[in-house]
Backbone as a ProteinNet text record, in pm:
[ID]
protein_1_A
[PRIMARY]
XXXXXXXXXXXXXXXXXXXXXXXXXXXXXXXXXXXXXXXXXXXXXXXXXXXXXXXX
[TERTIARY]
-7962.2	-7920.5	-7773.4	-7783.1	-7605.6	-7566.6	-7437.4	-7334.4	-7233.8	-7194	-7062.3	-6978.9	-6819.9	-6719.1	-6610.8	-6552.4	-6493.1	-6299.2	-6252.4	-6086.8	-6022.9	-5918.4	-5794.3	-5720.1	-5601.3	-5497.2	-5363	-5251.9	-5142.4	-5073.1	-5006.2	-4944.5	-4851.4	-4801	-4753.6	-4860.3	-4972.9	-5089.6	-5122.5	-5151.8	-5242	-5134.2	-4968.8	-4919.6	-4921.3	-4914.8	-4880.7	-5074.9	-5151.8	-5300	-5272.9	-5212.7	-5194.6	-5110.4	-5009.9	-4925.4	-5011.6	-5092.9	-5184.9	-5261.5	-5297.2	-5398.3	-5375.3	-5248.9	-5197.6	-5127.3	-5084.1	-5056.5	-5172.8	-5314.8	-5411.7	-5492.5	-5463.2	-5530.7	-5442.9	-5299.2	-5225.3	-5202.3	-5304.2	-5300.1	-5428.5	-5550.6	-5676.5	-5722.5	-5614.3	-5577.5	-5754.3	-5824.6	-5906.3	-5847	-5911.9	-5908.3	-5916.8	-5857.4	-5920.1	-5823.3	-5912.6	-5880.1	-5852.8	-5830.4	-5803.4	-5988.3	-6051.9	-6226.8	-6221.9	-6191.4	-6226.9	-6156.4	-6050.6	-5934.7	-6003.8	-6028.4	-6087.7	-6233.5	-6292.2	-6456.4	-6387.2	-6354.3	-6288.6	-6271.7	-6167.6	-6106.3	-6215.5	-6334.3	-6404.5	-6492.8	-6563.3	-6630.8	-6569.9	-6468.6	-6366.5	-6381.8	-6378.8	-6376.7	-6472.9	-6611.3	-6742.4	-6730.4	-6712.7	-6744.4	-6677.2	-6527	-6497.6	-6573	-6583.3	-6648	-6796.8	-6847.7	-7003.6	-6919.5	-6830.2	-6777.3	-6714.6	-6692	-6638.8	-6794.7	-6855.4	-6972.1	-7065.1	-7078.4	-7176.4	-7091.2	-6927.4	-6878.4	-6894	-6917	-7011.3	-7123.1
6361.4	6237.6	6214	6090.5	6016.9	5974.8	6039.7	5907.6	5878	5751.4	5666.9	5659.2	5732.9	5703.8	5643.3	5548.2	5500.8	5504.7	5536.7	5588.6	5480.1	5435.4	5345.6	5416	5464	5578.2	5494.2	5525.1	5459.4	5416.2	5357.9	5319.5	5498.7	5541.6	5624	5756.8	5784.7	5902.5	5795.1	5703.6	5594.1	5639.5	5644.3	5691	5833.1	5896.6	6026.3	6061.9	6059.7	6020.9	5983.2	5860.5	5766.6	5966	5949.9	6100.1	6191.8	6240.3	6353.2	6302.5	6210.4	6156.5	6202.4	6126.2	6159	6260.1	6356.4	6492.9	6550.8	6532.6	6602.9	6592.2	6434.6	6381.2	6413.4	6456.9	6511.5	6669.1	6714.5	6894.9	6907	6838.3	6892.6	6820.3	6642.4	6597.5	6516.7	6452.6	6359.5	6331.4	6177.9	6127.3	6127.2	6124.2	6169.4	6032.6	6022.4	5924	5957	5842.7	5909.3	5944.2	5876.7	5922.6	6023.5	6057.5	6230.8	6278.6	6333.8	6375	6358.2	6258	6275.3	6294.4	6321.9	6369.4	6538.3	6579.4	6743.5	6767.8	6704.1	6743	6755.6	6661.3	6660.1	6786.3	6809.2	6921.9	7024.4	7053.6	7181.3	7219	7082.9	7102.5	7142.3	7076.6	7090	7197.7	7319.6	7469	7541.2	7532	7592.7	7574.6	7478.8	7451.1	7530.3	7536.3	7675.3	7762.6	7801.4	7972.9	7985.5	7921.2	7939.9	7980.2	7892.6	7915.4	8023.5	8098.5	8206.8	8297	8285.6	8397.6	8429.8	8340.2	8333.8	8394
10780.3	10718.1	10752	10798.1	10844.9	10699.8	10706.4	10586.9	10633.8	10602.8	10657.3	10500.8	10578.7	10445.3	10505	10470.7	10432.9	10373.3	10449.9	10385.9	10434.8	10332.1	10367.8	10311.8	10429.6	10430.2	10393.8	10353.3	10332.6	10528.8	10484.9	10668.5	10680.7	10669.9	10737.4	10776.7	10618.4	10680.4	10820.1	10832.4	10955.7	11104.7	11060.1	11210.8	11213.7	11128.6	11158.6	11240.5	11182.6	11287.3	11413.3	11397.8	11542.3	11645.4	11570.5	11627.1	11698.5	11550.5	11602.2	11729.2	11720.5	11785.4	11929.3	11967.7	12128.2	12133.6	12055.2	12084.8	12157.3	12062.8	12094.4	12237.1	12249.5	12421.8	12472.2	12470.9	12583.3	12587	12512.4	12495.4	12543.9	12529.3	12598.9	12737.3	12763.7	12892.5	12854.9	12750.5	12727.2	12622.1	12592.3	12481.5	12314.8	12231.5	12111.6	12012.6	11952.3	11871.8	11696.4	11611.8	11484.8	11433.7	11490.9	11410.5	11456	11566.9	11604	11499.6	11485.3	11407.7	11263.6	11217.5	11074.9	11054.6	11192.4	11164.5	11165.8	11239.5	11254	11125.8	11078.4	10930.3	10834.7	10839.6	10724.5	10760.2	10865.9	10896.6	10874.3	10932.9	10832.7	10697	10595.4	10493	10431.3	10445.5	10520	10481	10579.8	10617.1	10553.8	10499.7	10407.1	10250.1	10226	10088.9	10076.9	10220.5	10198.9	10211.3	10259.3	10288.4	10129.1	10032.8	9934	9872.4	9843.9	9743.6	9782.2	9949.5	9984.6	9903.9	9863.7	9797	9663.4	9655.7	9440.3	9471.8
[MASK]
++++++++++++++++++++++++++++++++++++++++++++++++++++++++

């Protein structure tokens, strides 16, 4: 199952993204945009949040 969310970031989280953004296409030499960057982040969080609860 797909879900679509939704974030409106303040203007400076939106450049500091924009930042990350082209740090990251000029460290792996492709493209990456802020959806990449905030699909990553959420999957991270994602995986920590099971690695917390297999520890209960």
């Amino acid at each position: 199952m797909s879900r679509m969310v939704v974030v409106t970031l303040p203007e400076d989280q939106v450049t500091q993204l924009e930042f990350l953004a082209k740090e990251e296409s000029n460290r792996i030499g492709k493209e990456v945009t802020m959806t990449d960057l905030a699909e990553r982040a959420v999957r991270q969080q994602i995986k920590r949040m099971k690695q917390k609860d297999r520890k209960r």
